[in-house]
N, C-alpha and C positions, 0 to 999 in steps of 0.2 A: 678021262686020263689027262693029267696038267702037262703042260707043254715042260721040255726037260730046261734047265738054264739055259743050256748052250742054245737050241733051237729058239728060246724066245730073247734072246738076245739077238739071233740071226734077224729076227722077223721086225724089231725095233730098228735095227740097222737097217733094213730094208728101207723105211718111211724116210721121207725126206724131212732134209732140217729145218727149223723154224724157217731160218732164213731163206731155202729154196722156196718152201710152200707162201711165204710172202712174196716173191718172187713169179712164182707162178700165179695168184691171186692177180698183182696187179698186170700180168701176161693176160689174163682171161679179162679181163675187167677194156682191156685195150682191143681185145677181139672183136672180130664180127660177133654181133649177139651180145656184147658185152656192156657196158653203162655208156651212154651214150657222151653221157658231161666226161666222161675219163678219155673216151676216142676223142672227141673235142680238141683235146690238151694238148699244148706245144709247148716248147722250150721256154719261149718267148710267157707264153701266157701266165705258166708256172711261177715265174720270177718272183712276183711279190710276192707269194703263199712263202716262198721259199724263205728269204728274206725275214721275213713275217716269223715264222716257226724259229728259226734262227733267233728271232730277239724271241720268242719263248720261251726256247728253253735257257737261253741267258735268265729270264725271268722267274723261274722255276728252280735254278741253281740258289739264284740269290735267297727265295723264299724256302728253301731244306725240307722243304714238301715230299719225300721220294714220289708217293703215286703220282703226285703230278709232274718230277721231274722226268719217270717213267712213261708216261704218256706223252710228253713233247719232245722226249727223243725220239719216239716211235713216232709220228708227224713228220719228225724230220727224215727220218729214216724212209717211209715212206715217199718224200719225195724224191728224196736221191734213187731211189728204185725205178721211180716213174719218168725220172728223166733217163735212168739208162735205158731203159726199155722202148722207150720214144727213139735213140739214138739205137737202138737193136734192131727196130722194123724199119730204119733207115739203110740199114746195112755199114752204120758207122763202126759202133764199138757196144759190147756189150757187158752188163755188170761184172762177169767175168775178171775183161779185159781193166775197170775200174781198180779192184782187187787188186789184181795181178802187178799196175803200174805202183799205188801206195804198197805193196807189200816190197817190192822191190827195190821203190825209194827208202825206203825206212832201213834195212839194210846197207843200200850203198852209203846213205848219211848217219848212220851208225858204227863207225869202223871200231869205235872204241868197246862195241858192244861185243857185234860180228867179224871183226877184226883185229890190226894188230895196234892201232892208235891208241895212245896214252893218254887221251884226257882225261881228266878226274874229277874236276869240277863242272860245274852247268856253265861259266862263261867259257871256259875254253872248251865245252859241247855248242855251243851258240856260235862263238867263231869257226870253229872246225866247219857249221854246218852251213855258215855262209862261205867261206873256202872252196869246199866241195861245192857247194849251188852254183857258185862265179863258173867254176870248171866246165859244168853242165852246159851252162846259158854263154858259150865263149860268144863273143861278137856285140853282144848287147850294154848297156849301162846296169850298173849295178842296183839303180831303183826302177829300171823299164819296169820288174815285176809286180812292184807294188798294186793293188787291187786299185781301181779307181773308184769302185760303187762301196767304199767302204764307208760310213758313216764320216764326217769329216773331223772330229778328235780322234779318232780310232786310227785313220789313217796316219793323222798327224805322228802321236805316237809309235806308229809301226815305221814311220819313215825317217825319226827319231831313234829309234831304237837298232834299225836297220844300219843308220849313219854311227851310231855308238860303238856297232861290231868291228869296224874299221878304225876305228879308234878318231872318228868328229864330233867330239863331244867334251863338253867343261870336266872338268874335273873335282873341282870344288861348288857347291851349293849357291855362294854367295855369290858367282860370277851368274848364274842361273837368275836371280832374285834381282841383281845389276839390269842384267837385260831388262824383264819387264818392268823396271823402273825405266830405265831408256825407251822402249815402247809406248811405255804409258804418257812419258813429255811428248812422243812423237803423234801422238792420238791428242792431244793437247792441240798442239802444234794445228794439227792436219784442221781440226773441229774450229780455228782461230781463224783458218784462210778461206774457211765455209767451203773447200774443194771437195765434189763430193765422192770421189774416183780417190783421192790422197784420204779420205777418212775413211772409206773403204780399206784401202791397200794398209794403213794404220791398224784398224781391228782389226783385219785376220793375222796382222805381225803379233798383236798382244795377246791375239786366243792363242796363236802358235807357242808362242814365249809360257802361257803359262802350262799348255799342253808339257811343256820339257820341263816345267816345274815339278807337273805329278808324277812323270816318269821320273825324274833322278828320287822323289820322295817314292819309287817303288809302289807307285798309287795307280792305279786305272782312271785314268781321265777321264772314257766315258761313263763308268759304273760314278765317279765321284759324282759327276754332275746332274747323274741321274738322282743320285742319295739326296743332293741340293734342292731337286727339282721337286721331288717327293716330300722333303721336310717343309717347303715352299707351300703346297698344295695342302698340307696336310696342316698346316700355321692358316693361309688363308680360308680354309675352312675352317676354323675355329674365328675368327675373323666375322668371318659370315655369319655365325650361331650366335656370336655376342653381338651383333646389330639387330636380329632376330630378336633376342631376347628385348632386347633396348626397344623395340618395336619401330626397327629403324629399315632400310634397305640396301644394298650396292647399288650404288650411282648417284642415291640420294644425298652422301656423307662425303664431305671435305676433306681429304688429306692429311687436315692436322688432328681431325678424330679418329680415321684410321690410321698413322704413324701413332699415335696415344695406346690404342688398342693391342699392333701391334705390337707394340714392347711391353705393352704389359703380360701377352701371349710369351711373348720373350722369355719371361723372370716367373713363368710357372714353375715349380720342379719338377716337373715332367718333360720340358721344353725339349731338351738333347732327345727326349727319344723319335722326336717327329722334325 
């Protein structure tokens, strides 16, 4: 005799959710008896994996892969389980308690959602939501929060972006493109007096300067430079193949044959796509 709807609805509801049963998975996995490299695992040690998965699934987004963009959320997901879990047999906080905090925040810096505020647009949701943040963090500076282990254009931009909500930032493009002209005499300058502290302190003024270029063009500064870095790679490997063919080598060939080469890779019609 088939179980009735109602009764085998009861008994599905019974099983626990994906997400408990991952939960418990990496609970046992941490136990006595449990994999040994997973008891192992600290906060500390995790870090780079973390990290790591983190630029994958950035790398997974870019590529529109779903399985694989599926699989490196679930990596990352994964970790964030393993660290609360870590932090549960500590007797600190448990995934629970994770939840519970961003469910909460999402709400309070929501008013207009959850509430009675009237923003309507995304900038005045972005001010609203550094408003309400200030109110939270009373006592502190306005960019204490900012992440330090962020990649270093990533950060630049977030601290850019952060200064923009308060209203420190150009207004016009051309004052933007002014700058890194002024940086760039200034890296001049610095490269002139051989100081090597002043042509330091120079380049990261011009990486900075143009970091607030891609942001006001609405652009990811590090996804751009990553796009550079890839058509880079992907130009000097073809590079490589026509010195191959040539019956030639890297390291063997002069400059002025591969600048030649080069722009001849250039003026393929293919060239834009790499």
């Amino acid at each position: 005799m088939s179980e009735s709807p109602k009764r085998k609805s009861a008994a599905l509801n019974s099983q626990p959710s994906t997400f408990n049963r991952l939960c418990e998975i990496v609970a046992q996995l941490r136990a006595p008896g449990g994999c040994p490299w997973d008891r192992e695992q600290t906060h500390e040690s995790l870090l780079p994996q973390l990290i790591e998965e983190a630029y994958e699934v950035a790398g997974a987004v870019r590529t529109k892969e779903d399985a694989n963009f599926r699989e490196e959320l679930g990596d990352l997901l994964l970790l964030i389980v393993m660290h609360a879990e870590i932090a549960r047999e500590a007797g600190r906080f448990d995934i629970d308690n994770v939840i519970d905090d961003v469910t909460e925040k999402l709400i309070r810096r929501h008013p207009h959602v959850f509430g009675k505020s009237d923003a309507r647009d995304s900038g005045a949701v972005l001010k609203q939501w550094e408003s309400i943040k200030r109110a939270e963090k009373t006592g502190k500076h306005y960019l204490d929060g900012l992440p330090t282990a962020l990649p270093a254009l990533m950060r630049a931009q977030k601290a850019q972006s952060k200064a923009a909500r308060v209203n420190f930032d150009w207004t016009e493009l051309r004052d933007v493109i002014a700058k890194i002209e002024e940086e760039v005499a200034e890296v001049k300058s610095a490269i002139s007096s051989q100081d090597r502290q002043a042509i330091k302190d120079e380049s990261g003024d011009l990486l900075f300067a143009v970091v607030n270029l891609a942001r006001k063009c609405k652009l990811d500064a590090e996804g751009a430079l990553q796009s550079a870095t890839d058509k880079f790679v992907a130009r000097f490997n073809q590079l490589e193949d026509e010195l191959k063919f040539r019956g030639k080598k890297l390291g063997d060939v002069d400059l002025a044959e591969l600048d030649a080469i080069w722009n001849e890779i250039k003026q393929t019609p293919d060239a834009e796509a790499f």
